[in-house]
C-alpha positions in Angstrom: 48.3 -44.1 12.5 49.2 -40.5 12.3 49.2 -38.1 15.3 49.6 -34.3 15.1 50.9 -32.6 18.0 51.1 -28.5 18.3 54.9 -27.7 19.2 56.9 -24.5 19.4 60.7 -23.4 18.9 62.4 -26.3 20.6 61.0 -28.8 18.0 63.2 -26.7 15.1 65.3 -28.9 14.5 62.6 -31.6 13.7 60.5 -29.3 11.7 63.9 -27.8 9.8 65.1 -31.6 9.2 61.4 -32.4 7.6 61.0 -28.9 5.5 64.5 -29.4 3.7 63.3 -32.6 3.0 60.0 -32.1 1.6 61.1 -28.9 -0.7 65.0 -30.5 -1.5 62.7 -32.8 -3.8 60.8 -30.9 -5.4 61.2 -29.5 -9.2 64.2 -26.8 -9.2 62.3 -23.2 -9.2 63.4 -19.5 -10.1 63.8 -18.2 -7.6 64.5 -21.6 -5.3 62.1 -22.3 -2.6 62.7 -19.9 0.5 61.8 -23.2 2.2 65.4 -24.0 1.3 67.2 -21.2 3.1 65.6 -22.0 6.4 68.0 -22.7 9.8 67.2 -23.7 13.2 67.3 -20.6 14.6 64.9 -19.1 11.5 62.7 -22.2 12.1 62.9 -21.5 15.7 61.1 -17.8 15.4 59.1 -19.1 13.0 57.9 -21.4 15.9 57.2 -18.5 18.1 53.4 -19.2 17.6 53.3 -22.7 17.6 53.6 -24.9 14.7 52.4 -28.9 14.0 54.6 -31.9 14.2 53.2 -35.2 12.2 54.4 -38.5 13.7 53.7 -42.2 13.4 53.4 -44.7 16.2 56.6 -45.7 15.6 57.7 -42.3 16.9 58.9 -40.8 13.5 58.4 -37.5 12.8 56.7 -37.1 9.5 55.4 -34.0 8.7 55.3 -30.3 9.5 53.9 -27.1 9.1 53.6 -23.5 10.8 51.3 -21.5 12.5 51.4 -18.0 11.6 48.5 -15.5 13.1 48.5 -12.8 11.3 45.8 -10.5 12.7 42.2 -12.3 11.6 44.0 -14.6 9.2 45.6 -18.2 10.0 48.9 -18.3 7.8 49.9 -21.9 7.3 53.8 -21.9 6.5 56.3 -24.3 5.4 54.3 -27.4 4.7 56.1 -30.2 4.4 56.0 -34.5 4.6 58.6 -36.5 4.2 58.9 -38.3 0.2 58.8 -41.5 1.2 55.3 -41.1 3.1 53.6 -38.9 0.9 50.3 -39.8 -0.7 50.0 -41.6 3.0 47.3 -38.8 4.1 50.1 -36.9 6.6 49.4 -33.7 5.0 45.5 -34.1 5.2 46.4 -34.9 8.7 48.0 -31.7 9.4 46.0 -29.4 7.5 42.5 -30.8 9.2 44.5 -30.3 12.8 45.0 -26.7 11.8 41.7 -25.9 10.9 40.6 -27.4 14.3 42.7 -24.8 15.8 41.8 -21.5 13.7 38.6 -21.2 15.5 39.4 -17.4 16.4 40.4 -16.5 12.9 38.1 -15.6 10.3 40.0 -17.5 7.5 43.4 -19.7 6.6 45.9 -19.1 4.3 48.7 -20.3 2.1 50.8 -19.3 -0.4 51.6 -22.3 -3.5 54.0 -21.5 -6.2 52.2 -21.3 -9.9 54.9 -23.7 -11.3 53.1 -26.5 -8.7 49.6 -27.0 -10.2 50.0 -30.4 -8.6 50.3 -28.1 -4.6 47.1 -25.5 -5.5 45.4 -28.5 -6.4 45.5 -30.2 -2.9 44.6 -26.9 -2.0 41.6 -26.4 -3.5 40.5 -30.0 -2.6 40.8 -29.1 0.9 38.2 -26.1 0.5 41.0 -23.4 -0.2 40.5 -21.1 -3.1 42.8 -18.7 -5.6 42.3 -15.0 -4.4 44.9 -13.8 -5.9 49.2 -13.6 -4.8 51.9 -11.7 -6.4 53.8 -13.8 -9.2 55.4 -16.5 -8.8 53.1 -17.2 -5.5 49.8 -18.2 -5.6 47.6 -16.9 -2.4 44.8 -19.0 -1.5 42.1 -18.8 1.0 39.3 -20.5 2.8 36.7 -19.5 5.8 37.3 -21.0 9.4 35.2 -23.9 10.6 33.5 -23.5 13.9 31.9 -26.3 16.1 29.3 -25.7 18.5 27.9 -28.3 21.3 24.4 -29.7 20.7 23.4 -31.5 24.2 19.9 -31.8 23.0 17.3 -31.4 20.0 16.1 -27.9 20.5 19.8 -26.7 20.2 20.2 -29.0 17.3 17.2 -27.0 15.5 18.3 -23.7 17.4 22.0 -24.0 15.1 20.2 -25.1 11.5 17.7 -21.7 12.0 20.9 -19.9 13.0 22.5 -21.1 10.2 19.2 -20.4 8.1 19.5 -16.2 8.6 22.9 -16.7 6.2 21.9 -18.4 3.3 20.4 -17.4 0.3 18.9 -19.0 -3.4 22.0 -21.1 -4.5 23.1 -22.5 -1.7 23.8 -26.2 -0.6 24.2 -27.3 2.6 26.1 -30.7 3.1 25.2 -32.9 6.0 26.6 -35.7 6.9 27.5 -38.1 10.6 26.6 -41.3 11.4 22.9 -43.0 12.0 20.8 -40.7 14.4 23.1 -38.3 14.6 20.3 -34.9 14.3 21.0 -34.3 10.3 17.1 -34.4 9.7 16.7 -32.3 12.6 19.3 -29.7 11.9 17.1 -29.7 8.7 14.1 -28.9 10.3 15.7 -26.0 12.1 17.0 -24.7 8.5 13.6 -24.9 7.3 11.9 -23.3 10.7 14.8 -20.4 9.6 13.9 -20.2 6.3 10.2 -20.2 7.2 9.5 -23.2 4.4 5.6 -24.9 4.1 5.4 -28.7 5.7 6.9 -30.9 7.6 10.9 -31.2 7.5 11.2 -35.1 7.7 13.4 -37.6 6.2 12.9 -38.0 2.8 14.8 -41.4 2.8 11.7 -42.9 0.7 11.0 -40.0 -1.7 15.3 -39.4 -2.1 14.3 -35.8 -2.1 11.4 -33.1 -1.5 10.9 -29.5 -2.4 9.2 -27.1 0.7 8.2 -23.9 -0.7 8.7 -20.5 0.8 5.7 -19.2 3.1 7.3 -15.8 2.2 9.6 -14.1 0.0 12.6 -16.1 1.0 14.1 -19.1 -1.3 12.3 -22.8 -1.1 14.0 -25.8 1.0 15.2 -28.7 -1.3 15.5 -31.6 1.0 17.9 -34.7 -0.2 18.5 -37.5 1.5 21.6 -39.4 -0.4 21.9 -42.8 1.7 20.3 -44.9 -1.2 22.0 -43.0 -4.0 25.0 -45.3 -5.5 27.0 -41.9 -6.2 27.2 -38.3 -8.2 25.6 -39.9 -11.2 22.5 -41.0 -9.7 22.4 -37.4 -7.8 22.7 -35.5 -11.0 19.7 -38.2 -12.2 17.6 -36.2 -9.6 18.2 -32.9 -12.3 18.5 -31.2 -8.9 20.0 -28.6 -11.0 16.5 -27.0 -12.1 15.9 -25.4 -8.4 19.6 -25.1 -7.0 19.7 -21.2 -8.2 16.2 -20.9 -6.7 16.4 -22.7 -3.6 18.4 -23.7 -0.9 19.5 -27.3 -1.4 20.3 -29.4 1.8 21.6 -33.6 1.4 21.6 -35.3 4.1 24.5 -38.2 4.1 26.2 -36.4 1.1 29.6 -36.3 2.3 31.6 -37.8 -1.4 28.4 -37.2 -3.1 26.9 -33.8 -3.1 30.4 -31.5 -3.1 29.9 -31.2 -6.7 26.8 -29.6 -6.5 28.3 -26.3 -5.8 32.3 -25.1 -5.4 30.3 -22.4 -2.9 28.5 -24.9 -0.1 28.6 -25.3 3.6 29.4 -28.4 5.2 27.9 -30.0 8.4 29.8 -32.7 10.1 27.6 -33.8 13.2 29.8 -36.1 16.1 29.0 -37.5 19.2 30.3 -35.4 21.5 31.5 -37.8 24.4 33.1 -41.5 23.5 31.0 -42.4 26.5 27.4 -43.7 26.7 24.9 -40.7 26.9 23.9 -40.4 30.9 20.8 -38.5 32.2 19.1 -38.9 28.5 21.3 -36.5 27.1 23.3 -37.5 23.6 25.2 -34.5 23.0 26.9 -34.0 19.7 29.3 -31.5 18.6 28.5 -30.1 15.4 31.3 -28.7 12.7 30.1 -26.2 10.0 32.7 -25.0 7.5 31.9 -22.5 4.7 33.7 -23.6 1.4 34.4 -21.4 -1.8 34.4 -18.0 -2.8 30.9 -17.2 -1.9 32.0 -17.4 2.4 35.2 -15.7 2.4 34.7 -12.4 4.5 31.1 -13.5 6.0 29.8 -15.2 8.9 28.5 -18.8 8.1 27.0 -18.7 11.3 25.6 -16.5 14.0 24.7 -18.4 16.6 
């Protein structure tokens, strides 16, 4: 098991000892890797904001990587796992820890060198996107989750309106958390936002159903993806027809639905508390991150 804890400069030498491992093994670049000209005492101001330490349960540090604020932007520096536990998740690890912590930024960032397709491509599969960088760096980008605490129903519905007022035709919106969780009704409170004709209910029997616009906004497509056996039976759906018209929301579409749209905003919905609800409350703490392009520089919600 990995855990990440947030350090500062007296871990240097622990972060410095895991950086020049990670870049020392990596292909030989012109210029080399400013990774590779770190010290301690470099490390150490680096630090001055806080940075992430990976370890396993047998106490061995793992992984690193550095927090840099830089006004409304969460710089993530010197990223690093040790080679012989890479492809072990350490890095997923650390980057998901640092996205827990950006919620006063607006975005993250990193910079990957163009010679490393291999680095912009975990990246990218992490919800980051090319915006630009100055050769040979590649600068990439992605919004800032934010969670918000849903101790009952009415809230539940109160965040999917919210949510509602920022979407337009083309988006897809992908829901996922365990049984019960509230995914049908964050639904219905996307469609009371949108202001969508009928019923927002589960479609688990139907796979999917379209609720028109009562106005001039964009229709509600409602999927729910618990009986679908993967992407190939939700492109049989030819969901494509209506996803420039409509908003398109799947329910349990986490490893399913992402390639609907590079653009999309994902909903993770958690019980809030390990322990059993008490005073017939079942709070849940709900996570909605903006991916792509399309939510860089806006608000994906307004609560």
């Amino acid at each position: 098991m990995t855990t990440i804890r947030l350090v500062g400069p007296e871990e240097a030498p622990a972060v410095l000892t895991i950086v020049r491992a990670a870049f020392s093994t990596r292909p030989v670049l012109d210029p080399p890797a400013e990774a590779l000209g770190e010290t301690e005492e470099s490390i150490a101001v680096a630090l001055a904001h806080g940075g992430l330490l990976a370890s396993y349960d047998d106490g061995r540090d793992v992984g690193a990587l550095v927090l840099d604020p830089q006004r409304s932007t969460l710089w993530l520096r010197r990223v690093g796992v040790l080679p012989e536990v890479r492809d072990h998740g350490v890095a997923t690890a650390l980057v998901t820890e640092a996205m827990a912590r950006a919620a006063d930024f607006d975005d993250l960032a990193v910079l990957a060198r163009e010679e490393l397709p291999a680095t912009s491509r975990f990246w990218r599969e992490h919800g980051f996107v090319p915006v630009g960088g100055t050769s040979p760096y590649v600068e990439l980008r992605r919004p800032a989750p934010r969670s918000y605490d849903a101790p009952d129903s009415a809230s539940m519905r109160t965040l999917g309106s919210s949510l509602a007022t920022s979407l337009r035709a083309g988006d897809v919106v992908v829901l996922s958390g365990e049984l019960g969780a509230g995914k049908t009704t964050f639904a219905q409170g996307l469609g009371a936002g949108l202001g969508v004709r009928g019923d927002v209910t589960s479609p688990t029997f139907v796979i999917s159903r379209v609720h028109p616009s009562l106005g001039d906004g964009p229709a509600l497509v409602h999927v729910d993806a618990y009986r679908l056996g993967g992407v190939a039976e939700l492109d049989d759906l030819d969901l494509d027809t209506s996803l420039d018209e409509a908003v398109t929301v799947v329910e349990w579409g986490e490893g399913i639905a992402e390639g609907l749209a590079d653009d999309r905003v994902e909903v993770r919905i958690e019980r809030a508390l390990a322990d059993e609800p008490r005073d017939d409350l079942d709070p849940r703490r709900v996570r909605i991150a903006p991916v792509g392009t399309r939510w860089l520089g806006a608000a994906a919600l307004t609560p």
